[in-house]
LOVOBA-866166 format. One line per 2 residues: for each residue z, x, y of N, C-alpha, C, O. Coordinates in Angstrom, 2 decimals, padded with zeros to 5 digits, m for minus. Example, Ala and Ser with C-alpha at 12.3 -4.5 7.8 and 13.67 -1.06 7.14 Angstrom:
<sites>
007.80 013.19 m005.69 007.80 012.30 m004.50 007.80 013.20 m003.30 008.46 014.24 m003.32 | 007.08 012.85 m002.25 007.14 013.67 m001.06 007.87 012.90 000.03 008.04 013.41 001.14
</sites>
This chain:
<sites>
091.39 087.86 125.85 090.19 088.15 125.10 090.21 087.34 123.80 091.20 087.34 123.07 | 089.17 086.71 123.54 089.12 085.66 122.53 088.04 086.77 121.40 087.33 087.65 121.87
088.14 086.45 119.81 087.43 087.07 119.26 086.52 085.47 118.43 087.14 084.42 118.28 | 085.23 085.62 118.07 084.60 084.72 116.98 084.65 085.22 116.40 084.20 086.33 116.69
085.25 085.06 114.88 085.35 085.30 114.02 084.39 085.16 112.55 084.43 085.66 111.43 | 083.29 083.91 113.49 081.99 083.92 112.78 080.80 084.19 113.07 079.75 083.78 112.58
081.16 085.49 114.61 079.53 086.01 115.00 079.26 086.74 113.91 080.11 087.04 113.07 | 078.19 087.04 113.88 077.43 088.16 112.83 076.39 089.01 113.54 075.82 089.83 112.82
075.96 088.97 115.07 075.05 089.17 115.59 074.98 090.72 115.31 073.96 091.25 114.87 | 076.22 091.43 115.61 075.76 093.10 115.41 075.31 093.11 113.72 074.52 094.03 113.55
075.54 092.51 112.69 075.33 092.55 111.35 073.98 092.73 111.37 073.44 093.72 110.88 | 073.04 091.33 112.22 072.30 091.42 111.90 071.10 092.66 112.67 070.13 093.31 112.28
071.79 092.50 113.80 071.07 093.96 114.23 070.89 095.34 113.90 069.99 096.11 114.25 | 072.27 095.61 112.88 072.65 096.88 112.19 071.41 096.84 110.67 070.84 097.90 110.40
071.16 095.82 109.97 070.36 095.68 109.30 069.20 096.35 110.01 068.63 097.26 109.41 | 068.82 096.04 111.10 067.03 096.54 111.72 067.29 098.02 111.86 066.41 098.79 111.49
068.49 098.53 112.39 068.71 099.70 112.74 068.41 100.89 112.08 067.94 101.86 112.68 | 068.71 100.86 110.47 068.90 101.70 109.41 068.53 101.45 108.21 068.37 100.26 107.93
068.29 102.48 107.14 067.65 101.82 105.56 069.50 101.90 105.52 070.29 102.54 106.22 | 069.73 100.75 104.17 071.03 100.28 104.00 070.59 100.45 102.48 069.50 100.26 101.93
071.91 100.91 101.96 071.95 100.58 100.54 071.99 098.85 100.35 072.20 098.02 101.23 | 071.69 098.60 098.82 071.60 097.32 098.36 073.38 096.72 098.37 073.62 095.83 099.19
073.99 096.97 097.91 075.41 096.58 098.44 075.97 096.62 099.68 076.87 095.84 100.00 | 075.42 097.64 100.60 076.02 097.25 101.62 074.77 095.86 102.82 075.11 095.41 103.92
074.11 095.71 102.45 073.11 094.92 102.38 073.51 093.17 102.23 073.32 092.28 103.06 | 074.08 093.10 100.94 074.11 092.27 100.63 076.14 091.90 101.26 076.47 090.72 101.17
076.73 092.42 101.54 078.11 092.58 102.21 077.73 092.61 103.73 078.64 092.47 104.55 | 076.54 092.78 104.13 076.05 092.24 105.57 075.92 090.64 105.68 076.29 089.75 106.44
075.09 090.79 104.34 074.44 089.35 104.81 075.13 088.26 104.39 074.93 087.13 104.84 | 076.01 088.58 103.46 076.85 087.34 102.52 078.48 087.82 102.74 079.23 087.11 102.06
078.89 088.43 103.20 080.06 088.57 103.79 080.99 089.11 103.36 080.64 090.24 103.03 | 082.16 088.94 103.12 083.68 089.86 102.62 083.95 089.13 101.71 084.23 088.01 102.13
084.06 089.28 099.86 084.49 088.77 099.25 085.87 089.42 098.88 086.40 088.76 097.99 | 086.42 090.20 099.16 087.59 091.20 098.85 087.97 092.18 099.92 087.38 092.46 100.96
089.70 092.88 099.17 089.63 093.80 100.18 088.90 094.80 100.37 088.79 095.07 101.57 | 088.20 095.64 099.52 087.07 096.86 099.57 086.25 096.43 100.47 085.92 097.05 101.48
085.94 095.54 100.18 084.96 094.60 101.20 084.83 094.93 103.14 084.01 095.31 103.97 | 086.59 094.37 103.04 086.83 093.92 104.07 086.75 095.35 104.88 086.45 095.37 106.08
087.04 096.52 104.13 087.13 098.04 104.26 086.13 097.97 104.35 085.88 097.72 105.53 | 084.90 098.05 103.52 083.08 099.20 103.91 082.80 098.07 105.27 082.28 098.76 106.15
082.93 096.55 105.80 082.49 096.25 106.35 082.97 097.30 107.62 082.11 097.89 108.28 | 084.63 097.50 107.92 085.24 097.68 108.81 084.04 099.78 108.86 083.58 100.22 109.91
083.94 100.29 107.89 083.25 101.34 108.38 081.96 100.85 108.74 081.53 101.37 109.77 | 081.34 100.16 108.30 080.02 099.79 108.69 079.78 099.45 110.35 078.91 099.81 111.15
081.01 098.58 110.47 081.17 098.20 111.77 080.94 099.89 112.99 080.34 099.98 114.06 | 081.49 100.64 112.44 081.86 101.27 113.10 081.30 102.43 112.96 081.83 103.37 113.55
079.90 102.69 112.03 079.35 103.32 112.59 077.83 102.51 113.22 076.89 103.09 113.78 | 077.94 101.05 112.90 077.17 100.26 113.78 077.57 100.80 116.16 076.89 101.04 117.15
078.71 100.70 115.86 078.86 101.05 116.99 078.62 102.69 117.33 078.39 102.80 118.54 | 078.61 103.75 116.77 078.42 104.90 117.39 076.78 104.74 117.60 076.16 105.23 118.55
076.14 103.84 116.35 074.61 104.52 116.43 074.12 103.73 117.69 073.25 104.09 118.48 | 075.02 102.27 117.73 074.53 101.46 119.17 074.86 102.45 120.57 073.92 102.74 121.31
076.08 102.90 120.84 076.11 104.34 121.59 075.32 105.18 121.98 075.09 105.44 123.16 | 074.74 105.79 120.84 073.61 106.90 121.02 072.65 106.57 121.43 071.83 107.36 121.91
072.42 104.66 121.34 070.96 104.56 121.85 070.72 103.97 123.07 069.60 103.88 123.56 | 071.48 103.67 123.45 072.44 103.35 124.67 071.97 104.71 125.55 070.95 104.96 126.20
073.08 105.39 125.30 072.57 106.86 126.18 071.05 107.18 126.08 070.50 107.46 127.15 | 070.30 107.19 125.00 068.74 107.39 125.15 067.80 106.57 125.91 066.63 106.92 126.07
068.27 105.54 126.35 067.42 104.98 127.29 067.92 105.12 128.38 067.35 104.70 129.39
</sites>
């Protein structure tokens, strides 16, 4: 299993998904400048994936 390390595609889909605060917003769109960073992305990620889940099952 190979990973890209420069997709962004769920980023940008997680943006349409939900209202986002302005920091985490701008840590979507402009990326990881630090470790905190590298942390809210890694939760973001991941509740990008439960809400992709739920909608998943709804259709």
């Amino acid at each position: 299993m190979s990973t890209k390390w420069d997709d962004n595609s769920w980023q940008k889909e997680f943006l349409e998904m939900k209202f986002h605060s302005p920091a985490d917003v701008k840590l979507l769109t402009e990326g990881v400048k630090g470790l905190i960073g590298a942390w809210r992305l890694g939760v973001l990620k991941q509740e990008y994936n439960r809400l992709k889940k739920i909608q998943e099952q709804q259709q």
